[in-house]
Every structure is written in C-alpha cells, then in structure tokens.
N, C-alpha and C positions, 0 to 999 in steps of 0.2 A: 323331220326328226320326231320321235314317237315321243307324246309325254311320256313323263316321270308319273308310276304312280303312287298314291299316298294311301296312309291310314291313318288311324287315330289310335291311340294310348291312353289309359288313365293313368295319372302321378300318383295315385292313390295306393289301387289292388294292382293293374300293370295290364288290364283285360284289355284287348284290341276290341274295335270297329272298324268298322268298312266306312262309315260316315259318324259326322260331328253330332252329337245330341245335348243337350244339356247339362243331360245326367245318366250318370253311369248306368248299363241295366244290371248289370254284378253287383258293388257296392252301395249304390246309390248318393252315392257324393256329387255335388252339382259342380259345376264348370272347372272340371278337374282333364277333359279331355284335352288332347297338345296333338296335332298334326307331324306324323314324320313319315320320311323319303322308304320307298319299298325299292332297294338296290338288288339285282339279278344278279347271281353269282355268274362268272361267265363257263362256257363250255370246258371243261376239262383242266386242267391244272392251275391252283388258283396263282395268281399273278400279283404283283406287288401295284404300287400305285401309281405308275409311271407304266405299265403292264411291260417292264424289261426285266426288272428283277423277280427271281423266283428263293422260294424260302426253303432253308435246308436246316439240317439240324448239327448243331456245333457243340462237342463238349467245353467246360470250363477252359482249362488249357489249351484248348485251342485257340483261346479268343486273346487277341492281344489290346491289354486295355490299353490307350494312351492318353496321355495327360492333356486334362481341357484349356486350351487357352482362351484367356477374357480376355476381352476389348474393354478398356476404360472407357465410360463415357464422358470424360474430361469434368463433371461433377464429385465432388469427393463423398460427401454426404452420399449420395444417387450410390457410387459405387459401394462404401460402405454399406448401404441392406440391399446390393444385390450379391454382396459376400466375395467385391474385389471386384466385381465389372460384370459383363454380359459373356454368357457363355454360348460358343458358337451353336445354332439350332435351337434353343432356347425360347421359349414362351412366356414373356411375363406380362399377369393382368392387374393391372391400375384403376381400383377401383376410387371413389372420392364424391364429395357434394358437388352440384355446380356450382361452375366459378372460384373452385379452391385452387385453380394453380395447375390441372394434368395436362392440359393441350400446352400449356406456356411452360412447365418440367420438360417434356417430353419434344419439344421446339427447340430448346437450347441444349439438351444432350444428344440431338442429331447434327446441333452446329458445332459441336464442342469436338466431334469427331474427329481424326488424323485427316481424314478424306472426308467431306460430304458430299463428294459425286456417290461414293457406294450405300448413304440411305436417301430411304422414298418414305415420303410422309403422306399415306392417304387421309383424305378427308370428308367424311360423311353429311358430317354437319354445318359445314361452314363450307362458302367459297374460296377459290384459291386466291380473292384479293383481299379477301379476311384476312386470312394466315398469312400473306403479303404482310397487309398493317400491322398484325402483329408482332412479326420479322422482323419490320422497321422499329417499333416501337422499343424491342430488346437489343437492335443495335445490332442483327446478325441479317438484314437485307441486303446484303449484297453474297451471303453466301449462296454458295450453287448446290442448292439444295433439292431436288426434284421432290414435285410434288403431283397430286393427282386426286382429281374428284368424281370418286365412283363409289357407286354403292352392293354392287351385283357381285359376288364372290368370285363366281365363274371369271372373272372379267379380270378381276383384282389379282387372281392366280398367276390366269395367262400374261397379264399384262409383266408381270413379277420374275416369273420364267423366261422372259426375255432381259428386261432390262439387267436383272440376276442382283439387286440390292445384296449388302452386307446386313443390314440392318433398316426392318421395314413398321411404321407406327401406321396401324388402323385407328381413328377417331370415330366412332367409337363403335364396336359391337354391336351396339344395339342399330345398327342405321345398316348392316347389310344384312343382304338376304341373298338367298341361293333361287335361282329358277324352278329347280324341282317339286319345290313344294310351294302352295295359293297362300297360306297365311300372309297376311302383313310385318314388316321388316319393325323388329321388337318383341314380336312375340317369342316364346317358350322355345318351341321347334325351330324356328327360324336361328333365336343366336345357338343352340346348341349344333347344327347342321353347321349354320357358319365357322363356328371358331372351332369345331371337328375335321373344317378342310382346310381353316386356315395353319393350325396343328400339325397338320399330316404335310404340310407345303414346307414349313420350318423343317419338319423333322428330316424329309428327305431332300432338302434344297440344301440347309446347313444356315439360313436368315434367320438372325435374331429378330425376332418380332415382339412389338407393345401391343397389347389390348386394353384400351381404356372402355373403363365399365361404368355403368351410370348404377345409383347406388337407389333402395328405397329405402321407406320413413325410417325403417329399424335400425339402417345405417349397413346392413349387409348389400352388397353387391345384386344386382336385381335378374332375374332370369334364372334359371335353373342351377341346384345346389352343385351339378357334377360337372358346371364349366371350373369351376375351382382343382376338380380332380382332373380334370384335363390340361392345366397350364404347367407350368415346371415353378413360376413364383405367383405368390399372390400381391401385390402392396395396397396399403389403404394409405389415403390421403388424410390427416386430421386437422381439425385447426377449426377455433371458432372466430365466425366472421369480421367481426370488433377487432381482430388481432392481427397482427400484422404477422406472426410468427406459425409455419406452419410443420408438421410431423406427418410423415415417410416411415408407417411402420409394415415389418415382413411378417404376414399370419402364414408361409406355405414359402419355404425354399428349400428345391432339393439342392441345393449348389452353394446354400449360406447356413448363415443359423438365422431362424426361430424368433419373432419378437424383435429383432433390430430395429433401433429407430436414425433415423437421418433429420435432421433438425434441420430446417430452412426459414432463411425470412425474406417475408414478399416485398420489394422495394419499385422503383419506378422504369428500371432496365432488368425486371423480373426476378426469379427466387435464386437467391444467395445462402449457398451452406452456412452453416454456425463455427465455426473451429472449437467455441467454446459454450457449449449450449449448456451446462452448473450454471453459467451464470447470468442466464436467461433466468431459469427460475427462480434465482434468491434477490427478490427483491424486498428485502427485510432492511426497517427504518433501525437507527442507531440504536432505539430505543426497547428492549424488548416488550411485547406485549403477551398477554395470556392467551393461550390457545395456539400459540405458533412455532413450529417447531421445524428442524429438517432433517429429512430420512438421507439417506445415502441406497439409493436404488439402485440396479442391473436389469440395463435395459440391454437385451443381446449380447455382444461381448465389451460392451464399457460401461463403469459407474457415473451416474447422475445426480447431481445434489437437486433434491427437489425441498420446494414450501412447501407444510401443509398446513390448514388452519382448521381450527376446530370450533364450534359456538355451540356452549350448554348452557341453558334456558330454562326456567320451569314453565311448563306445559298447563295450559289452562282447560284440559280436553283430553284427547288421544294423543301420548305422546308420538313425534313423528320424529323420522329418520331419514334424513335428505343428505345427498351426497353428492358432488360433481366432479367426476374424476375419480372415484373407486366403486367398488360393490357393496350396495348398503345390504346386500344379506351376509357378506363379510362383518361390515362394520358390526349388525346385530348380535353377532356370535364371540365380536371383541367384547362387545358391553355385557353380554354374558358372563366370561369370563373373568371380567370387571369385578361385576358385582360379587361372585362366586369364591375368586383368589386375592381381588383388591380390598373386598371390604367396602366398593362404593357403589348403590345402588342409582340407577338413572331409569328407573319405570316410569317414575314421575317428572321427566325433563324430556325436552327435546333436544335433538344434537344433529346438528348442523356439520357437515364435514366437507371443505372444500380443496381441491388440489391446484397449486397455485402455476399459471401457466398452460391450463388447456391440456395438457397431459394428463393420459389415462392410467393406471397402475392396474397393472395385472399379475404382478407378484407378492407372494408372502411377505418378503422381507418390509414390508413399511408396518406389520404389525404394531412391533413395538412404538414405534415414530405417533401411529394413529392417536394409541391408550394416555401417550406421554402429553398429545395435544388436549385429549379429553379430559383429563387430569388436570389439568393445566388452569383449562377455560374453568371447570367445575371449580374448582377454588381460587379461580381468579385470583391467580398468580403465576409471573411470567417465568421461563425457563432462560437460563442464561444463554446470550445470540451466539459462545463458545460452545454448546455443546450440541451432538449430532447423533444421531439414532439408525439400526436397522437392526434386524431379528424378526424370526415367526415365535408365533403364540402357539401353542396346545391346549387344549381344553385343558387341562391340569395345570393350567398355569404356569408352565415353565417354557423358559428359550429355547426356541431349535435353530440350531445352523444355518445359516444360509449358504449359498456358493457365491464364492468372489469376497471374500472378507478381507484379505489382504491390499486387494485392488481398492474395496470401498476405502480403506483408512486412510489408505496414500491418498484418494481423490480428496477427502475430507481432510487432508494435513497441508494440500497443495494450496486449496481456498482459504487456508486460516484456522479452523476450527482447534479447539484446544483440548478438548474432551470429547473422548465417545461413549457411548453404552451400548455396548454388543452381546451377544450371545455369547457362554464360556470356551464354547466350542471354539467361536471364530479368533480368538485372542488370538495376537501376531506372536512366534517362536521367540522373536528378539526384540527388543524394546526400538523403539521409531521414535527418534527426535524431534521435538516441538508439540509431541499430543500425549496423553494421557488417559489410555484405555481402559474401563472399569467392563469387566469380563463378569455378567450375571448369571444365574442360575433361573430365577423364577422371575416373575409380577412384580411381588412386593421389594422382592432383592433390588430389580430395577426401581420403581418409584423413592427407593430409599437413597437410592445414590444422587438422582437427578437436582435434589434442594440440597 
C-alpha cells in the first residue's frame, strides 16, 4: 500500500509546504505550521464516501424533509441541552476540565439506553478494566455494554461499520490518530483529520456519536477552532472543583437552542440531574445582608433564580474590579452608568462582584440585579430577602426589556419572593397573585422603589 502523502499549512496566511520549518517563509510567524493529508481525487466521476453513492442535483421540492427523531438518553438534564435527546447522525463535542464528570456523563447515558447492546464506548485513554471499575462503581457493571480500546481511526471506522452501533462515544479526540499522516496523536492536523472521518461515518452510517474534548488554560476546547464548525452540538462541562454541583452548558446546537444549561450534582453512584436547580443557588441566610441580591435569569428556554453578592470597599491604590462568574468589562460600564444616572461615584472603591454557585452569566438581563447589589454594599444596607430583580441597563440609564419576563415572575412567585423590579416593558398584562410588580423606567426610578 503506497503511503499517504502529506504537506504542511500555515493557521496564519494559509501558505503550503512541502516540509515542516519553523517559520513560515510567507508571513514569518513561528510554529504556525500543522501537517495534513494530500487526498487524490479518484479517476473520473467523483464518488461519495462509501464510493456507491453518486451526487445529483435536486430542487427544493423535490426533497422530502422528514421529521428527526431523538433517542432520549434516559438523563433528563443531558436531554434537556441536547434540545429533547440525540438526533439520529448527529455529532456532539463534550468539551470540560479533567476529572469534571465527561467519561462518567457519557457512561451512564449509554447505560440509561432502551438497548445498550446498540452503543460502543471507545476508549483511548483508559483501559477496558478502567471503565469496568468505573461501571461498577455507578452500579451499571452488569450492563452489556460493548466497549473497545483503540486509538487508530481507520480501525475505529471499520471496526463500527461492522458492529453498526446506534450510538458510539470516542474518549477522547485527542488520543486518535489516522495513518495518513506522521504527526503525533494530539496534534492540530491529527484531531481535525480524525473527527473529519469520524463526521463523515456519522453522517452516512446514521450513529450518533460523543466527542469528548480536552479543554486548554483559557477553558476553550483545545485543537483547532473549525472542529467546533464541524460537530452539530457543542457542550461544555462547568463546575469548580470544591463543588459538588456541576453545569452542562450548549455554546453550538443545530437541533436545540443556544446557552441551555443542565444542572447536575456529582454524588457517589455519579452525576444526578437537579429537578430544581433555583434552589441550588439561593442559599441566602434568614437574615438579609448588604450587597446580596437575586436576579431572576434565562438560561436557554427556563428561568433561574440566581445569588449575587457584591463587596464595595475603598480602595487604598488603583481601584480594582474583580468578578467571578460575569464580565467585569460589563460590570465597568454598569458602574459607569452608575455614576453618570445614579448620582454614585465608585473611582475611588473597589467592587468586588461574585456569582453565587459557580454559574457563569452571560446575559443582559442580571443588569439591574448587579447595580441593586452595588448599591446595596455602597451604603451598607440590606435589600429585603422579598424582593427580586432582572432588566438590561442602556447607557442612558434607562430599562430595556428582556425576553421571558412572564416566565421570570412566575419562577420568582413559585420560590416565594414578594416583590419584583422589572423593566416597564416586561410588566405582566394581568395582575399575578401573591407578588407585587413595580414596572420601572430608568436607574434612579429603580433604586427609588427597592428601600
């Protein structure tokens, strides 16, 4: 069999070589070059991937769409941000820290199956008496689960094409490699060649398949940006380590929406969905304290009661802006507006701003929630543990709408809360029993209602 030949690429300018250099001779960027596969088109009509099928061209109407059906994976949370279950042919990549929980997720929604003779769980990294123990340890070692320790793609195909899996988990990406090409298994070229045929095997076999992805420092997924544009969902694992409670959020679903979070906590026969994950995060003492407040979020398609805490300090230096769990270049442009609409200056303080529960926020709407915590802390004095917050800010200092306003108030009438402060927009048509919505205009309109 003739090798495979290869060449070289820069990620940079896009300039080939015939061999690896250090540095580019086009742009001169250093160790930018990445190894890939030189594929020969074959002689005369091009052929599909199986070389049986041939490609024709179809109009619109021609094409009869049909309805995709999902497989639950017997996780509710899990199916939740995959937007109702796994869709047949389907690719989804699981990125997360080590040891957050993806090989022991990804174990028990192959046991949780109707059948789990129809999935195959490969595994790169670990032995098959590994994933045994760990079997045992979740209490699902006696299901018939097949499994397989290989690393060579080629091999993983073939071997796949026979057995003909429903649903197939590679552990993990970075640990196979294709033949064709000499790089070492981890590299650039290596996982984008791999999860390119692993891709192409889904798509014309009909196997739903996991890609777990090993994650670097920045917390993005490691190996090349366009394995993301090549899967159908993305999920990221969250959770910091101290905590037993971990987050399942969707940055890339063509089949769901957007930001979905699945709440799970880690216990000793593994991760257990939340039914009720509000009230994870209100862990608020009888007593209220200053700086603490709770937003009413939208996370995907349901509302969240989150903590948030805030600590304003004066500053013996350069005042600082630390934040865990939102965007402190967000936060700087609240306290802008602060200053500008509020009437309160914080140049000379430092603010502290934490989000309670490990939860990251990446929508508008905790605005208001944020200004009401800093407010709060700054004049130390507490906000009643009754009342509950959500709205975007505008530079101009006034409320804008969020989406889901109706959903938040109900979520927030269901845990007790007694009072809200909402944007005027979002005020409910008809009055809702047991809470008391004060529907604002601006900044100051809100800080005037909350005492």
């Amino acid at each position: 069999m003739a090798k495979a030949k290869t060449q070289y690429t820069c990620n940079d300018c896009g300039s080939l070589s015939p061999k690896w250099t250090g540095q580019c001779i086009d742009c001169g960027s250093w160790n930018s070059l990445t190894e890939v596969a030189l594929t020969q088109a074959p002689k005369g009509r091009w052929q599909g991937y199986a070389g049986t099928q041939e490609t024709t061209v179809q109009s619109l109407p021609q094409i009869t769409a049909k309805a995709s059906t999902r497989l639950s994976t017997g996780i509710d949370e899990l199916d939740r941000v995959l937007g109702g279950g796994l869709v047949e042919g389907s690719v989804v990549l699981i990125g997360g820290d080590p040891g957050i929980g993806k090989s022991t997720l990804l174990l028990q929604a192959l046991s949780n199956l109707p059948d789990p003779t129809l999935a195959l769980y490969v595994t790169g990294e670990e032995s098959l008496q590994q994933v045994s123990l760990r079997a045992q340890r979740l209490g699902v070692g006696k299901m018939p689960l097949k499994l397989l320790a290989e690393t060579q793609v080629e091999s993983i195909i073939a071997l796949a094409l026979v057995q003909k899996p429903r649903v197939m988990v590679i552990d993990s990406v970075q640990t196979i490699f294709t033949q064709t090409l000499q790089s070492a298994p981890g590299s650039v070229s290596q996982v984008r060649e791999g999860a390119a045929l692993l891709v192409r095997l889904a798509k014309q076999s009909g196997i739903s398949l996991y890609l777990v992805g090993h994650v670097n420092k920045d917390g993005a997924i490691a190996g090349p940006r366009v394995l993301e544009h090549m899967v159908d969902t993305v999920l990221y694992f969250e959770g910091e380590k101290d905590s037993r409670f971990r987050v399942v959020r969707a940055i890339k679903n063509r089949f769901g929406a957007v930001n979905e979070l699945g709440i799970f906590a880690m216990t000793d026969k593994g991760l257990r969905g939340v039914s009720n994950p509000s009230a994870i995060f209100l862990s608020r003492s009888h007593h209220p304290a200053p700086g603490t407040v709770v937003m009413v979020s939208w996370e995907g398609s349901r509302p969240l009661l989150i903590e948030i805490q805030a600590l304003v300090d004066e500053s013996h230096g350069i005042p600082r802006r630390v934040t865990v769990g939102y965007d402190h270049n967000r936060l700087a442009l609240l306290l802008a507006v602060l200053n500008r609409h509020g009437g309160l200056a914080m140049h000379q303080m430092d603010v502290f701003l934490n989000v309670v529960g490990g939860v990251k926020i990446v929508e508008t709407g905790a605005d208001l929630a944020i200004l009401a915590a800093v407010l709060s802390s700054f004049r130390n004095v507490a906000i009643d543990n009754a009342i509950a917050f959500f709205g975007e800010i505008g530079l101009g200092g006034e409320l804008r709408p969020v989406p889901g306003g109706q959903e938040r108030i109900l979520e927030a009438v269901k845990h007790g809360f007694k009072r809200l402060i909402v944007p005027h927009a979002n005020a409910p048509r008809s009055k809702i029993e047991g809470v008391e919505v004060y529907a604002v205009n601006s900044v100051s309109e809100a800080f005037s209602r909350i005492y």
